[in-house]
C-alpha positions in Angstrom: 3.1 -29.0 -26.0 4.1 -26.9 -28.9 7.7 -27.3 -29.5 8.4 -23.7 -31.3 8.5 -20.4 -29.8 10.6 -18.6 -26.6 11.0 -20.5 -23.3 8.9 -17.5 -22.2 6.2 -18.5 -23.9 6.0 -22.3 -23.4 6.3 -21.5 -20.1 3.0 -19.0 -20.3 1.3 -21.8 -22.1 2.1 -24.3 -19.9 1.0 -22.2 -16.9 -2.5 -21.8 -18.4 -3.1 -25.8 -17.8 -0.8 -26.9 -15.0 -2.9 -28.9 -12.2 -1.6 -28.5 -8.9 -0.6 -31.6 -7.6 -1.5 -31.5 -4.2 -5.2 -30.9 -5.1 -5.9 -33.6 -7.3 -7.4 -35.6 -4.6 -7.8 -35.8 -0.6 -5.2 -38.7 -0.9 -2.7 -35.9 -2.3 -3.8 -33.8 -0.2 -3.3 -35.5 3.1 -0.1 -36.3 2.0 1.0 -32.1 1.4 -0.1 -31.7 4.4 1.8 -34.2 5.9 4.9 -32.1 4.3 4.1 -29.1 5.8 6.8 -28.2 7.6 9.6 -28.7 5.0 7.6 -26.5 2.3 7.0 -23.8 4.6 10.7 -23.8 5.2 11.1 -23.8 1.2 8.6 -21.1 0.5 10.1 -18.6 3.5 13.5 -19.5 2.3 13.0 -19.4 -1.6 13.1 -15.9 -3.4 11.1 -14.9 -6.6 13.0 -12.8 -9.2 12.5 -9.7 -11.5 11.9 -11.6 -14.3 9.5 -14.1 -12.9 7.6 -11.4 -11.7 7.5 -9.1 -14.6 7.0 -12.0 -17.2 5.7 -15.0 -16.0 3.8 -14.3 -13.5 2.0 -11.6 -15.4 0.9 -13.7 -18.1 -1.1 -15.8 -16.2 -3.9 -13.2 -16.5 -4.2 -14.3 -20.6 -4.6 -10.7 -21.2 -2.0 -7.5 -21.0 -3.7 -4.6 -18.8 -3.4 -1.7 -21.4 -0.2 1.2 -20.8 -2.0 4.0 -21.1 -0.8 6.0 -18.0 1.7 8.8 -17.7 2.9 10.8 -15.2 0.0 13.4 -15.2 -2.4 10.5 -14.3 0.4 9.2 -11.6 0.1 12.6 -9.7 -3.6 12.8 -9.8 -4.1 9.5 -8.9 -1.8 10.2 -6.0 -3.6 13.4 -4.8 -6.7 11.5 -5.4 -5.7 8.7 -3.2 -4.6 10.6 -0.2 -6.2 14.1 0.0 -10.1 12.7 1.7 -11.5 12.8 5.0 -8.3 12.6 6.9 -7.2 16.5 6.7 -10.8 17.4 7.9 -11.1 14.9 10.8 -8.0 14.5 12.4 -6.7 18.0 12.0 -9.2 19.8 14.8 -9.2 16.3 17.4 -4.8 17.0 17.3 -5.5 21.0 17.4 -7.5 21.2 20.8 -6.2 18.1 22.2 -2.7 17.6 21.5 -0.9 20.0 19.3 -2.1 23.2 19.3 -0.8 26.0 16.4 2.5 23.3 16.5 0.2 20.9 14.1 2.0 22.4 10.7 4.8 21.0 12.5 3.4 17.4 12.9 1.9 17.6 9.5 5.5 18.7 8.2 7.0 15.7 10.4 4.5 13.1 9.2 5.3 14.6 5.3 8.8 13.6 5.8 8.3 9.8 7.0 5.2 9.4 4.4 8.0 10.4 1.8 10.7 8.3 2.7 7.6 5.4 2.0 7.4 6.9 -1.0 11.1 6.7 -2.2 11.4 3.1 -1.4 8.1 1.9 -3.1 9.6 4.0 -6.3 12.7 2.4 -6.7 10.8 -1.1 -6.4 7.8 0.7 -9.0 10.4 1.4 -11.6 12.4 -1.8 -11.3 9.8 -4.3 -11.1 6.6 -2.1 -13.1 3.6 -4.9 -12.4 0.2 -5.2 -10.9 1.3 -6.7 -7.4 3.0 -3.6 -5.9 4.4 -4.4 -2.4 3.3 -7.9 -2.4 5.6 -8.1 -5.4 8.5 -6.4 -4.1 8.3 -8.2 -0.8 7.8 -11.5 -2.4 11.3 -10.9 -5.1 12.8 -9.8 -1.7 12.1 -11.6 1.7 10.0 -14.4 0.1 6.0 -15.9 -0.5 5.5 -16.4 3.0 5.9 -12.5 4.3 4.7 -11.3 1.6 1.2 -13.0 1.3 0.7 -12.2 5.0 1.8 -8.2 4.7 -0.8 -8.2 1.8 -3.5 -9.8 3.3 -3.7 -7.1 5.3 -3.3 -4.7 3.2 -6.1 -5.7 1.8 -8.5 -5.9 4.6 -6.9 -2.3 5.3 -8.7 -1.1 1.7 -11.7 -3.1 2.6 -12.0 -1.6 5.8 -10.6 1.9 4.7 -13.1 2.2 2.0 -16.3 1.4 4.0 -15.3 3.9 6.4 -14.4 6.3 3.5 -18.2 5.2 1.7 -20.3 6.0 5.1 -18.2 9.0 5.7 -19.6 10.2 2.5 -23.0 10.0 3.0 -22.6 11.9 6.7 -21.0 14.8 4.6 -23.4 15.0 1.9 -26.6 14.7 4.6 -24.4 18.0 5.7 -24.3 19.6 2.5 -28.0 18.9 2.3 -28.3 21.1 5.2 -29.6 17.6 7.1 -28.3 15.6 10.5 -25.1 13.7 9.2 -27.5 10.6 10.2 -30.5 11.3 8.6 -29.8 8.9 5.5 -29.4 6.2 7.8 -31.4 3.1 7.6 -32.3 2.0 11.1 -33.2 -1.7 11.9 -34.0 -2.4 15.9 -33.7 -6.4 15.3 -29.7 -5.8 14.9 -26.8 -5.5 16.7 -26.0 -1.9 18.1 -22.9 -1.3 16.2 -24.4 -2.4 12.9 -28.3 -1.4 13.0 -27.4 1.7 10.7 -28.1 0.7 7.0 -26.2 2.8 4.4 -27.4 2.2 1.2 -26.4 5.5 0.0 -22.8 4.1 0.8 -23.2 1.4 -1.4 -24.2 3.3 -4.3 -21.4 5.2 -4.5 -19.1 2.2 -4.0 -20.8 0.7 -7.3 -20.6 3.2 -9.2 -17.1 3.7 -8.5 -16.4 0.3 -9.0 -18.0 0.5 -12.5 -15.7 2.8 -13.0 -12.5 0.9 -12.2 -13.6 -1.8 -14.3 -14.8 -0.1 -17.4 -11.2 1.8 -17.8 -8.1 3.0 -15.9 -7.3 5.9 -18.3 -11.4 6.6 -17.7 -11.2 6.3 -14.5 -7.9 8.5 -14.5 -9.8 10.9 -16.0 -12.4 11.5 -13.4 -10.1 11.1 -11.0 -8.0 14.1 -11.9 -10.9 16.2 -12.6 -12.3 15.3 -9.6 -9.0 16.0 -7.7 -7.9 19.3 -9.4 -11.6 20.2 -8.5 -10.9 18.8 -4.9 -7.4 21.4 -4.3 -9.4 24.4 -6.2 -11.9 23.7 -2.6 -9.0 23.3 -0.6 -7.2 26.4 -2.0 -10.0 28.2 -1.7 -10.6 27.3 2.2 -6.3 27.9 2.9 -7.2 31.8 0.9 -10.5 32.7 2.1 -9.5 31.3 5.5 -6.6 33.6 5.4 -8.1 37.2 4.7 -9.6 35.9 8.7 -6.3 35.6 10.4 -5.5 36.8 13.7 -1.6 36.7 14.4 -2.7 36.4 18.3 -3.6 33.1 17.8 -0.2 31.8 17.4 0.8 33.6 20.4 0.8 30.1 22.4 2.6 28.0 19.4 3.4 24.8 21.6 1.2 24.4 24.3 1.8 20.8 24.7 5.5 21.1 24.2 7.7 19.0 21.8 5.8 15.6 22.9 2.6 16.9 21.5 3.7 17.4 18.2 5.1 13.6 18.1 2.4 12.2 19.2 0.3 14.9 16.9 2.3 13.3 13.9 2.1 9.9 14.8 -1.8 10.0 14.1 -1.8 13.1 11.1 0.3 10.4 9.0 -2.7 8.2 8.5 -3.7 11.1 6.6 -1.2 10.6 4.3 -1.8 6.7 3.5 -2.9 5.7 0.6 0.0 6.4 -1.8 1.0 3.0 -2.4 -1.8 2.3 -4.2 -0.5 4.2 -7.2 2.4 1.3 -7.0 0.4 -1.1 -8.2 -0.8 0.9 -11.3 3.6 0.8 -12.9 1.9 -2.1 -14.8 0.0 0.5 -16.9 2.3 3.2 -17.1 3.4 4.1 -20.2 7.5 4.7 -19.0 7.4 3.5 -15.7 11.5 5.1 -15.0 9.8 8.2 -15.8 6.5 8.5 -14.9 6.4 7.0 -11.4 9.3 9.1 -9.6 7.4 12.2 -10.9 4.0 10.8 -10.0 5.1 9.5 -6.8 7.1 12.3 -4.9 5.6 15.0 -7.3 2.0 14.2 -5.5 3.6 13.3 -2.1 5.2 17.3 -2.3 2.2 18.4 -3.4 0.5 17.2 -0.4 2.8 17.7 2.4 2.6 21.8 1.3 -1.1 21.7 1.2 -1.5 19.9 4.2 0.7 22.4 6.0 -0.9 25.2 4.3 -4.4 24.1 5.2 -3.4 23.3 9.2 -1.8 27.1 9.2 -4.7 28.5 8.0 -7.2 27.1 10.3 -5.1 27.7 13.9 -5.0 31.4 12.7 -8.4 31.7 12.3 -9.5 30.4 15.5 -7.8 30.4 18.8 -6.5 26.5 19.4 -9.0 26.0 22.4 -12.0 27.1 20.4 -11.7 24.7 17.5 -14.1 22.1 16.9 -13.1 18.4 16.9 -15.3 17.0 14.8 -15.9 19.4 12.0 -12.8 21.9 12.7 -13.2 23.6 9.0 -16.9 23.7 8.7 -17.0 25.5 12.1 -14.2 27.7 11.7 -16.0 29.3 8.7 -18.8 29.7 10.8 -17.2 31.4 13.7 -15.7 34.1 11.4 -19.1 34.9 10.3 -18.7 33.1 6.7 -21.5 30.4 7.5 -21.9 29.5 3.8 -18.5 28.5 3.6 -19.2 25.2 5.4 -20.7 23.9 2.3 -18.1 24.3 0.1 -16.1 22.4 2.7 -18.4 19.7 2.9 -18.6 19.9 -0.9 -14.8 19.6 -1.4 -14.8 16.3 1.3 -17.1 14.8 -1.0 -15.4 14.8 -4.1 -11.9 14.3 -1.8 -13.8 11.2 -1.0 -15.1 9.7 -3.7 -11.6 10.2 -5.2 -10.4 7.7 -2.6 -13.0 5.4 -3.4 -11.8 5.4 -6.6 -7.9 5.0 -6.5 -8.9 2.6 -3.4 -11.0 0.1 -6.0 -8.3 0.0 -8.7 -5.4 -0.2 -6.2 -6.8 -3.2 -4.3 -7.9 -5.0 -7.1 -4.2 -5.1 -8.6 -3.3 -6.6 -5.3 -5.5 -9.1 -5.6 -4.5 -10.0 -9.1 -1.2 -10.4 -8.8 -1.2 -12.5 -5.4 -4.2 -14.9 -7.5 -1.2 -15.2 -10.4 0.7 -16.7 -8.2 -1.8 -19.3 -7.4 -2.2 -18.7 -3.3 -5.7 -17.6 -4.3 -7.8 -18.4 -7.1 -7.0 -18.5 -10.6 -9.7 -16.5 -11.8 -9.5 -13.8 -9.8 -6.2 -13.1 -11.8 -8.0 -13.0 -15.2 -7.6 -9.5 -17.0 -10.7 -8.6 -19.6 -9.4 -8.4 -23.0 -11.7 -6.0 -23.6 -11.0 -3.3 -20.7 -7.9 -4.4 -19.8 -8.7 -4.7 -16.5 -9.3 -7.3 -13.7 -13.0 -7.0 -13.6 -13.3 -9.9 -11.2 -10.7 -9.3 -8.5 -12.5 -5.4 -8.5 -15.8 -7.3 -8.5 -14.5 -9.4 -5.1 -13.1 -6.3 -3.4 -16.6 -4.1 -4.0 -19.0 -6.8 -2.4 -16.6 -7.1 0.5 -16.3 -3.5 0.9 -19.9 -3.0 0.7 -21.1 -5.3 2.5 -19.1 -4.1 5.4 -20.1 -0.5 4.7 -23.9 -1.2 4.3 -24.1 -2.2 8.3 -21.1 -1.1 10.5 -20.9 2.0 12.1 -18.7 4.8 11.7 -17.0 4.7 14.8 -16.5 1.2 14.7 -14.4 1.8 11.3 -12.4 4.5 12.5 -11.0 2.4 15.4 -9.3 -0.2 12.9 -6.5 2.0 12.3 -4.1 1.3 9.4 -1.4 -0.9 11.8 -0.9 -2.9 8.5 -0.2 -0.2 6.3 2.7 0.7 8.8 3.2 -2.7 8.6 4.0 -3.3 5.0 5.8 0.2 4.6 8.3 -1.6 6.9 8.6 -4.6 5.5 8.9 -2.7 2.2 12.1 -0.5 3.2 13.3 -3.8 4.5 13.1 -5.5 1.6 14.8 -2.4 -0.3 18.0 -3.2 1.6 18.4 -6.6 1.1 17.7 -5.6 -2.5 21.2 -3.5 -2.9 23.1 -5.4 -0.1 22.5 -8.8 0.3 21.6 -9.9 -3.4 21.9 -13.7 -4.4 25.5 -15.0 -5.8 26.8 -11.8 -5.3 26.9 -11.4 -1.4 30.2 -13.2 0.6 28.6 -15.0 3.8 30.8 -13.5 5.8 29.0 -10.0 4.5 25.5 -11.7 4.5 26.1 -12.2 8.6 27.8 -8.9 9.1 24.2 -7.6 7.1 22.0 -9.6 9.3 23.5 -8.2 12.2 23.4 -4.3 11.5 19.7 -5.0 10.7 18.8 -6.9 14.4 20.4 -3.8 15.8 18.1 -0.9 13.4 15.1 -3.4 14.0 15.7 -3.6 17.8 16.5 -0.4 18.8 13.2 0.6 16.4 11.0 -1.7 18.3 13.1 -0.3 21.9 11.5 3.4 20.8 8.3 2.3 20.0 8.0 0.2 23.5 9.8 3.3 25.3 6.7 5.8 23.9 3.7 3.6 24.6 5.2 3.1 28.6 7.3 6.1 29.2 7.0 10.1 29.1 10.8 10.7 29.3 13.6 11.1 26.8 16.3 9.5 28.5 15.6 6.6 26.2 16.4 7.4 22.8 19.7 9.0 23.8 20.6 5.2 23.9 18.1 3.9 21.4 18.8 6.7 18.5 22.5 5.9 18.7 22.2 1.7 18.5 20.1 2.7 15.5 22.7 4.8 14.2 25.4 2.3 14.5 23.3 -0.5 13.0 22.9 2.2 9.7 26.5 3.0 9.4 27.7 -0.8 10.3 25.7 -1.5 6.8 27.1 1.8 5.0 30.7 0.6 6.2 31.1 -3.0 6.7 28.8 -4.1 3.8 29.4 -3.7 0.1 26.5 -2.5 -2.0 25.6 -5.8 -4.2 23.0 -4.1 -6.5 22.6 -0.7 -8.0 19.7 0.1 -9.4 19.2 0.1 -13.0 17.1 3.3 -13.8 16.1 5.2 -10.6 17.4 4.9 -7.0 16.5 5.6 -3.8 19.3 8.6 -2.5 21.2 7.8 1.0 21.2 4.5 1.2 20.9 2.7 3.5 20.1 5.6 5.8 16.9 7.0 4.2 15.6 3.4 4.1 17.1 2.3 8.0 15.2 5.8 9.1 11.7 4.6 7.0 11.9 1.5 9.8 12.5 3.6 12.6 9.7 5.9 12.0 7.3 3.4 10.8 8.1 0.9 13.9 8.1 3.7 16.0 4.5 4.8 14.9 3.3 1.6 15.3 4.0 1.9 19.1 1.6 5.1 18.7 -1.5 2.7 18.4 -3.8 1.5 20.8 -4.1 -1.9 21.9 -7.6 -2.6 19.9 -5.6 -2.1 17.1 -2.8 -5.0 17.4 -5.8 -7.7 18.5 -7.2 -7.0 14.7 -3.7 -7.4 13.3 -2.9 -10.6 15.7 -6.6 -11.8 14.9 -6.5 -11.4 11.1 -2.9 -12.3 10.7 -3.7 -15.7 12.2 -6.5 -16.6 9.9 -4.6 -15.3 7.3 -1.4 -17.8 8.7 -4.0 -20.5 8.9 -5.1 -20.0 4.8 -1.5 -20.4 4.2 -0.7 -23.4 5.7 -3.8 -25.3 4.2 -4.0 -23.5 0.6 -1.6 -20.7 -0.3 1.8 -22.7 0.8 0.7 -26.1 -1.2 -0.3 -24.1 -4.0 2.8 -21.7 -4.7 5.3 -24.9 -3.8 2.8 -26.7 -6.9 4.3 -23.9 -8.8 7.3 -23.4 -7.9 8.1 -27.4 -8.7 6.5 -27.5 -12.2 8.6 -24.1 -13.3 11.7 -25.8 -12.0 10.9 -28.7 -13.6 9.8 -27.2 -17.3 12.8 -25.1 -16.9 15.1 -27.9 -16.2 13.2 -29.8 -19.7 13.9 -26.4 -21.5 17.3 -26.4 -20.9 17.9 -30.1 -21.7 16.3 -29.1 -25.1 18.4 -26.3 -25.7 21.5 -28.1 -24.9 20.3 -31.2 -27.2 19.8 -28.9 -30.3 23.1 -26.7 -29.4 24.6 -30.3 -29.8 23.3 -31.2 -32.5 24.4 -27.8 -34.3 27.7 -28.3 -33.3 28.1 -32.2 -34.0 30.1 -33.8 -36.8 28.0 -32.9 -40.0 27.8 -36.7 -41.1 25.8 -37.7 -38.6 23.8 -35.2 -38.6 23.0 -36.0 -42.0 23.4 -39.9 -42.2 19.5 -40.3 -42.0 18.7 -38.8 -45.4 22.4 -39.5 -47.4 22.5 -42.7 -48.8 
């Protein structure tokens, strides 16, 4: 091992030919296993750091990604991520169903909780700008263990987001071809009902977005905001030309599912308003991360929430709430007014909503999985960053074939009932993690605070999970005048009782702890919106997830975690030795070469 250089660096070097320990044979192996128990309790005890994450842990890709984002690119790639099929499909199911004229409502609701998301993934984007986004953040946080299972399914969110996304596409372009949304399907009688419909046309556009995520980001950045500023010029024009229709009358029965409606109404409009986090895990390449990502961030997120209102105004004044269409609300709306030829620039304005998804999906999820493979709970290579492009060509590689694969034979329908559970998921554990960051942070916090902490957070949690439970089984309200308050007490207990142990260093999150503490209660309380097909994929994948853990990714990161204790522990020994030395009597430092 070379001798000269920064700690940093022998550590990077050393990293590119460790051997981990408990894989060198099935002897060493057995015996890990054997040890199971006491490393899981290391790894969900033991806490990365900033600086592990932002330099050593990021070298073990041998290349830098290039920094060639700014703000501008931060915003479009946030529009692009969000704005896609969601406004056009939900919006008319809540409308006739559930909501009613009310919906801007929901939509402004669901604005709200998708910001407060959005606040706590900044402060983490700015003060720890890598690759790994939320796995990162929960990993410096609440530990290896939570965090590889919240990403794991974060991942198989993407995967399963963008096949749905990818067939969704070729149903509105056989629309805009004036054809049956099917009539590009490949139909095979030999297989299973639910996957028998071949989309090829899906996996063409998945390729050739995922040549461009692997080509360049600033490229890729480039279409991406052309595609999206072309994207809101289609949307403007459906919220104007929609307008110059309007009939005041039809707001004459605002809430005609009362205050419940527009709960439940937001509950499901926030899934169109996922996707944000993605951007996260692009701080890596911004060129001034305390800069660019708040006005990236909540610049696109405002931009959104105003559209989104705008967009579910226009189409409840144009047609009376029971008339609108559930499946193709806009399309139809146009067509009712007597502006048939509108419904192609609808369907024109999905696609290219669409395929900007795609495209923030494939660089999003591939950053994911690079920074989870640097950490060694998957494999090395997936972590590998092209010199060249400066990009993880095979973790975006790995993510395409899964996601087309899936997209190639499963239905539609099947897709759409594999709702984002996780997503809510993570944005909790996320928020979470953002107040242990500033209140419980290591060697500053008493125990005495750390206990008085632990207990404000059972009660937030608890009466969180109480409201969610209270929704899915009860109609009334008597509950939350209970549940609301215990909530309450647990946020001010920690505004009170606890001392702040970290500010952050550039850009914070405002009203903490209570913007954070209400991010929980809103995402747990959505989660208690979803049906019960939803929690057996979470339970399901979660498990095979736990299972990978205990046989691979927890051997693995403890590997890790040992050698950089141990090289760490050398280091210093050196840098003691030679501080000696430097400070030791001058004749015997020199007695080898004085005669």
């Amino acid at each position: 091992m070379e001798e000269n250089g920064n700690s940093n660096s022998n550590l990077a070097a050393d990293h590119d030919v460790i051997k981990l320990k408990s894989f060198e044979s099935l002897s060493n192996y057995g015996r890990a296993l054997l040890k199971t128990p006491f490393r899981l309790v290391d790894r969900v005890m033991a806490r990365s750091m900033d600086e592990v994450e932002l330099v050593e842990v990021k070298k073990r890709s041998k290349h830098e990604m290039k920094k060639t984002l700014t703000w501008w690119d931060l915003i479009w790639f946030g529009m692009g991520s969000v704005i896609g099929a969601g406004i056009f499909v939900l919006t008319g199911l809540e409308v006739k169903n559930y909501v009613g004229p009310a919906v801007v409502i929901s939509y402004f609701v669901s604005g709200i909780s998708a910001m407060l998301s959005v606040f706590c993934y900044t402060e983490f984007a700015v003060e720890i700008p890598v690759a790994g986004g939320s796995f990162a953040y929960i990993r410096v946080e609440l530990g290896d263990f939570l965090a590889f299972i919240a990403s794991g399914n974060i991942l198989l969110e993407y995967v399963v987001a963008g096949a749905a996304v990818a067939r969704s596409w070729t149903s509105y372009f056989a629309t805009l071809c004036n054809q049956d949304s099917d009539k590009f399907l490949i139909h095979v009688n030999g297989l299973s009902h639910d996957y028998n419909q071949l989309d090829p046309i899906a996996v063409l556009v998945l390729s050739i977005v995922c040549l461009f995520a692997i080509f360049s980001t600033k490229g890729s950045s480039r279409f991406n905001y052309i595609a999206s500023i072309v994207h809101v010029a289609v949307l403007l024009f459906i919220i104007v030309a929609g307008l110059t229709k309007a009939k005041p009358q039809n707001y004459s029965d605002f809430v005609p599912f009362g205050p419940r409606g527009i709960f439940q109404a937001s509950a499901v409009l926030f899934f169109a308003y996922v996707g944000f986090d993605a951007v996260s895990t692009m701080a890596e390449e911004t060129k001034n991360p305390g800069r660019d990502i708040p006005i990236g961030l909540i610049g696109s997120m405002t931009m959104i929430t105003f559209i989104y209102c705008l967009l579910a105004a226009t189409l409840c004044l144009m047609q009376k709430y029971t008339e609108v269409d559930d499946k193709a609300a806009f399309s139809l709306a146009f067509e009712a007014v007597g502006m048939n030829w509108a419904k192609y620039i609808v369907a024109f304005g999905a696609l290219k909503g669409m395929t900007s998804v795609l495209l923030v999906g494939a660089v999003g999820e591939a950053r994911y999985l690079t920074h989870i493979a640097r950490t060694h709970m998957l494999p090395q290579w997936l972590a590998r960053v092209n010199k060249r492009t400066g990009t993880p060509i095979y973790a975006t590689v790995v993510m395409f074939c899964a996601t087309a694969i899936i997209a190639f034979f499963t239905r539609l329908d099947i897709l759409a009932n594999l709702l984002s559970i996780s997503t809510l998921f993570l944005f909790s554990l996320v928020a979470l993690a953002l107040l242990v960051r500033r209140y419980c942070a290591r060697g500053v916090t008493t125990r005495f605070n750390v206990v008085k902490f632990i207990g404000c957070i059972v009660l937030i949690l608890g009466s969180s999970i109480g409201s969610a439970v209270y929704w899915s089984t009860s109609k009334g309200w008597i509950g939350y005048t209970i549940l609301v308050p215990i909530w309450l007490v647990g946020t001010l207990g920690i505004w009170i009782l606890v001392p702040l142990a970290k500010k952050p260093k550039i850009w914070g999150v405002p009203l903490v702890p209570f913007l954070p503490s209400a991010s929980i209660g809103i995402n747990i309380f959505l989660l208690g919106t979803l049906d019960k097909a939803s929690f057996k994929r979470f339970g399901l994948w979660t498990a095979i997830l736990m299972v990978y853990y205990l046989l691979v990714g927890l051997h693995a990161s403890y590997d890790i975690a040992k050698a950089q204790k141990e090289e760490r522990e050398k280091l210093e020994i050196k840098a003691q030795s030679s501080l000696d030395e430097e400070n030791g009597d001058p004749s015997e430092t020199g007695s080898g070469t004085k005669k």
